[in-house]
Each structure stands twice: as structure tokens, then as C-alpha cells.
N, C-alpha and C positions, 0 to 999 in steps of 0.2 A: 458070698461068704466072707466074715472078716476074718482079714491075717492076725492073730494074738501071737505073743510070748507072754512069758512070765519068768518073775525074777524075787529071789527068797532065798535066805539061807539054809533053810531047812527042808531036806529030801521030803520025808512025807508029807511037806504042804505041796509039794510041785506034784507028786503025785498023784494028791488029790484032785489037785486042777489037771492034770492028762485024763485021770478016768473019766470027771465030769465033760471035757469037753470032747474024749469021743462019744459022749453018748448023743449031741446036737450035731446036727449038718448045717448049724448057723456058723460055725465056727471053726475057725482053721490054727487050733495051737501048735503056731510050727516046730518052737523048740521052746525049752526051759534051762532058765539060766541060778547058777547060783551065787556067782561074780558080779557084782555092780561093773565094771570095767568091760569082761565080756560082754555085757548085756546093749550098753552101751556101744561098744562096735556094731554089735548088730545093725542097732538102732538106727544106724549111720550109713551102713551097707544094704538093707533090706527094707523094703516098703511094709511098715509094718501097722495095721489100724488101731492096736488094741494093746494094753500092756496091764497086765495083773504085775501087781505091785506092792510086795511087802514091804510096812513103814519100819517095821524096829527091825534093823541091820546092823553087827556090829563094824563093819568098815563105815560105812555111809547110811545114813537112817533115808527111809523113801521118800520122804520131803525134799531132803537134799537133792536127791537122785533127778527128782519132778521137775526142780527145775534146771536140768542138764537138756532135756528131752527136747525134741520141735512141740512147737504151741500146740498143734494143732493134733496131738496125739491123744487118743482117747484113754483114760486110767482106770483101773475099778481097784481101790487100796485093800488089801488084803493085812489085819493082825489080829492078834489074842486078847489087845489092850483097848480095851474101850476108849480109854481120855484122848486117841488119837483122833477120832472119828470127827470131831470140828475142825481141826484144824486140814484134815484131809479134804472134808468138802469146801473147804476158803480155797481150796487152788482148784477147784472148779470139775472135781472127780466125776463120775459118770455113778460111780457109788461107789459103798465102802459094808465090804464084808467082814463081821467078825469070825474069829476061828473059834472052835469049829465050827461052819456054816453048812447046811442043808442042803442036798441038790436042788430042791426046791426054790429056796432063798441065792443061790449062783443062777439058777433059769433066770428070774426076777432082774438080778445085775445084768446080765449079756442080753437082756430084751432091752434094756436102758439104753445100753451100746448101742448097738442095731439100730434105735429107734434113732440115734444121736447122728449117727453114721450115715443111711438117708436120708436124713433131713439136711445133713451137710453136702449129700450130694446135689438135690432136688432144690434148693434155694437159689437163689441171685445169682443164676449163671454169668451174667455179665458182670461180676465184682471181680477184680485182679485175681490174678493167679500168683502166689508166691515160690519161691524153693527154700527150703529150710536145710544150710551147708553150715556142720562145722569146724571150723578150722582157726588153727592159733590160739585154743582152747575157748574160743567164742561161738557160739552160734548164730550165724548172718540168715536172714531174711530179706530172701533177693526178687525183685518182681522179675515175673519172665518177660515183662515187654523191656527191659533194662539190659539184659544177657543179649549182648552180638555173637559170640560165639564159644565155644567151651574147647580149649587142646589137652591132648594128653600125652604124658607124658610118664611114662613106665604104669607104677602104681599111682599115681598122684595128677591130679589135672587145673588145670589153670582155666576158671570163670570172667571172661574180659566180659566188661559190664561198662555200659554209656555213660561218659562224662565220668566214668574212675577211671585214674590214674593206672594204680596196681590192679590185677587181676588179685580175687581171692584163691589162695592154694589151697587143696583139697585132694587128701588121702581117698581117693576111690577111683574105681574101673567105668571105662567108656560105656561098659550094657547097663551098670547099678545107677548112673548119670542116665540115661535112657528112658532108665523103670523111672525112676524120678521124675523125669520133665513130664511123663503120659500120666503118671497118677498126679501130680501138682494140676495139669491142664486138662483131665479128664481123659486121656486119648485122645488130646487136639496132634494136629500136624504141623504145630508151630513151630517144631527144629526137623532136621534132617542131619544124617551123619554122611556126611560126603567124603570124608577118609578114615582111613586105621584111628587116627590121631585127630581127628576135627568133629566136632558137630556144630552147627551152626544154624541163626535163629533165620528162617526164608526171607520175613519179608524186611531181612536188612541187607541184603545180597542188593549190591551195585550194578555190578558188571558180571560178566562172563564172556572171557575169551577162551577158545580153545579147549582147555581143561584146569582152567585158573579162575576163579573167584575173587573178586574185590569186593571185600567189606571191611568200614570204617579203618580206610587208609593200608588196610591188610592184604596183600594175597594170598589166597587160601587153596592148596591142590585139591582136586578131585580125584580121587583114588578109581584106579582099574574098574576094582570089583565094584564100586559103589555107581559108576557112573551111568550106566543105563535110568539106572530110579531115580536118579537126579534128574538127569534130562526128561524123564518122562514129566516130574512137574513140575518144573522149570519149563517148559515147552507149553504145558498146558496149560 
């Protein structure tokens, strides 16, 4: 099922898209936003596939918005203005519905998705994997074979990354970093959260003494509750 939002300033187009999409079980519209800002956080906090997307906003028009997003987000643009409709597909839309559109004509758009969204899964599994974090009002594209380790620290967490200097700082929580690294690498097991405050990439792990970790010049604790599933594959 894909995770969708949607984002529009107008209540009855949002409610159009709730009823059409509970009527499919392809589809999972988790919330509707009517703030480019909130929607945005989300964006940031929640692993999300899909994003219905009104162009003509008066804070921020959806062009703008589009290119705020991670690359790799799928869009289907939603307005009442037809002359938008070129320029929506030059940024690479999944499609572009006028209002008011048919349930018929929205089935049509979210088989696009769907279609888009398997074939992203199902292709060149051996091509890097990225994380799309942003911070300092930039959006970083980070590969995961780069990332040694991730700390945290309150709400905000620090991405130490090979051969950078500074870590990238980043507004978010140790499980929404979590959900990120398993949908960026498919469900691989290429991090492990070894404390409250650490996750870390395995196969950059040095040493291990006692309940201490060295990587890249770091030692890193092993937390109480976390240690047993460390050691189980670390041992194995």
C-alpha cells in the first residue's frame, strides 16, 4: 500500500481526495494538510510515497513547494487551471489532475503511482542507496555506505559521514531516523541501534571491547537494553 498526504488550500478539494481514497486499498492517505510548512515537516518526519499536490497556493504555489521535497517523492499535481499542466509535468509529476476530476480519472493517476513505485522498488537493486536529510534549510543526499554513525541528541541528531568534517545536524527522532535508513535500503540491516543515543553503520564497527565500540576513531557505548541483539550479530 502507498503512504500518500495531500496538501491544498482549499477544505473541499482535501475532501475530495479522503473520500476517493478510502474507496481503493491501494492507498493509504494518511493525513491532509492545508499549510505548505506543516506539510512540509511531515515530509521530513514520516516516510511518505505519494504527495497530491495543489499548484496555485497563495503562501507558496506547488512548483515551489516540489522543489523543497526529496527527489525521489512521487507527485500527482492537482488544480482548476489548466496552463499549469506543462510546467507540472517538466518536473517529472507521476500526472496532473484537473479540478474537478472523476473518480475514474484519480483511479488512472494512483495506478500511475503504483506502477512508478514498483518498478522503483523492483529495479537495480545493487544501485546505492541514498538518505534524503534536511537541514540548514538544504536538502543533503547522503549515501548510506558514507554514514558511520548517527547520535542523538534531544530532538535533533547529528549524521557523522566519511571523510566530512562536520556532521550534518538534523531536527528529528532516533525511530523516524530508523524508518528512514529500512525504507532508503529496502529493510537491509545495515545500521544497528546500539544505544538510547547511537545508531551505527555494522560494517564500520572496529573493535569491541567489553561494552564499547570503536569506530572511525570514536568510542561508542552499548546500551543495557540494546546489548543482547548486538551481540547476537556481532557474534554471528
Amino acid at each position: 500500500m502507498i503512504r500518500a498526504i495531500a496538501l491544498d488550500d482549499e477544505p473541499p478539494a482535501l475532501r475530495v481526495l479522503t473520500h476517493f481514497c478510502s474507496q481503493l486499498n491501494t492507498i493509504d492517505l494518511q493525513k491532509t494538510f492545508l499549510r505548505p510548512d506543516e506539510a512540509l515537516s511531515h515530509l521530513h518526519e514520516v516516510p511518505t510515497d505519494l504527495l497530491f499536490l495543489d499548484i496555485n497556493m497563495p503562501s507558496v504555489s506547488g512548483i515551489e513547494f516540489h522543489k523543497a521535497i526529496p527527489e525521489q517523492m512521487l507527485v500527482i499535481f492537482t488544480t482548476a487551471y489548466a496552463e499549469y499542466a506543462v510546467e507540472g509535468f517538466t518536473l517529472n509529476a507521476v500526472d496532473y489532475l484537473l479540478k474537478p476530476f472523476t473518480f475514474e480519472r484519480f483511479q488512472q493517476a494512483v495506478q500511475k503511482a503504483i506502477t512508478q513505485h514498483k518498478f522503483r522498488q523492483t529495479t537495480d537493486p545493487a544501485k546505492e542507496a541514498y538518505l534524503y536529510i534536511r537541514a540548514d534549510y538544504t536538502l543533503h543526499k547522503i549515501a548510506l555506505s558514507d554514514i558511520l554513525f548517527i547520535e542523538g541528541l534531544d530532538d535533533y541528531l547529528k549524521i557523522h559521514i566519511h571523510q566530512v568534517n562536520r556532521p550534518i545536524v538534523a531536527r528529528m527522532t532516533m525511530k523516524t531516523m530508523l524508518q528512514k535508513l529500512g525504507e532508503a535500503d529496502e529493510g537491509s540491516e545495515r545500521f544497528i541501534r546500539v544505544h538510547r543515543s547511537y545508531i551505527v553503520a555494522f560494517s564500520r564497527i572496529e573493535t569491541v571491547r567489553n561494552r564499547m565500540i570503536t569506530l572511525a576513531g570514536e568510542e561508542i557505548p552499548v546500551g543495557m537494553s540494546y546489548e543482547a541483539e548486538f551481540f547476537k550479530r556481532f557474534q554471528g
